[in-house]
C-alpha positions, 0 to 999 in steps of 0.5 A, a space after each residue: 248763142 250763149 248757154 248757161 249752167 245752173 245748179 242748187 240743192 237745199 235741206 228737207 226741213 219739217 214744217 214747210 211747203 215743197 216747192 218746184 218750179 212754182 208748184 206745191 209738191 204734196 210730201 210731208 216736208 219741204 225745203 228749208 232756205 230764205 225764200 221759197 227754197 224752190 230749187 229748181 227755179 234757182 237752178 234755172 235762174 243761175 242758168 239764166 244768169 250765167 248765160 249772160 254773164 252776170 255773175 249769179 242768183 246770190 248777186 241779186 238776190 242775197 240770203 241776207 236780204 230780209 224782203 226775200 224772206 219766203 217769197 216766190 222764186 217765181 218771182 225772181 225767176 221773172 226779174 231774172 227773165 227781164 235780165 236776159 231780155 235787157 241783154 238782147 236775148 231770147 230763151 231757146 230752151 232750158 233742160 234740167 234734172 231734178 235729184 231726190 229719193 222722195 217724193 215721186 215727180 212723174 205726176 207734177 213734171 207737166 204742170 211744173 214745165 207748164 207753170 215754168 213756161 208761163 213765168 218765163 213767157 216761153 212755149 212749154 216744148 223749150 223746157 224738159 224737165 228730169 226727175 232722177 234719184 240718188 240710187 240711195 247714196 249720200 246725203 240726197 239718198 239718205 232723204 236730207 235734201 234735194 238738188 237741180 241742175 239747169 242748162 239753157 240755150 240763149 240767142 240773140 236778137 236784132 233790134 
């Protein structure tokens, strides 16, 4: 058994898509980053990573990499999958808390686990999905950004 914690916030930026777990989120901007700046997948991708050992989402995926400019966490998330499935793991469950003022997440929270299920090959009950706000303190509650936190629940399997 091996669990793993993960965590990622990133700015509110004009002119860009809000992105969580693979799904576009309607508000009037997104998040700014490298790639998609998907936080919550970033934050489950570190979970994953940690549980293993490996070190972290930055590792192998650098903000300095110009081919990761603007792709789909999603992507990452798969190669981070087929990471733990090469280290003998299966995913138990993953748990996560979204924090933002705005927008609103209770409408997007099922087809994000949904899509998340789907990119991890995993039934969508191993995933809970928490949206919180900041009670309108600091910089989350002032509207600059957004944060996620992960944890997840691995096991190994026999050859």
């Amino acid at each position: 058994m091996r669990v793993g914690i993960g965590y990622d916030v990133h700015p509110f930026e004009e002119g860009r898509k809000l992105i969580l777990g693979g799904i576009e989120i309607p508000y009037d901007k997104g998040l700014g980053g490298h790639s998609d700046a998907d936080v919550l997948s970033h934050a489950i991708c570190d979970a994953l990573i940690g549980a293993i050992a490996n070190t972290d989402i930055g590792t192998y995926f650098p903000d300095t990499d110009e081919s990761l400019r603007n792709i789909s966490s999603l992507i990452l998330l798969k190669k981070v999958k087929q990471m733990v499935d090469e280290n003998g793991y299966l995913i138990n469950n993953i748990d996560t808390i979204i924090i933002t003022e705005e927008p609103r997440l209770a409408d997007y929270k099922g087809r994000i686990k949904e899509n998340l299920a789907d990119a991890l090959d995993i039934d969508p009950s191993q995933i809970n999905i928490k949206a919180k706000t900041n009670e309108k303190l600091g910089f989350i509650g002032r509207i600059e950004g957004m944060t996620a936190y992960a944890i997840v629940s691995l096991s190994g399997f026999e050859d």
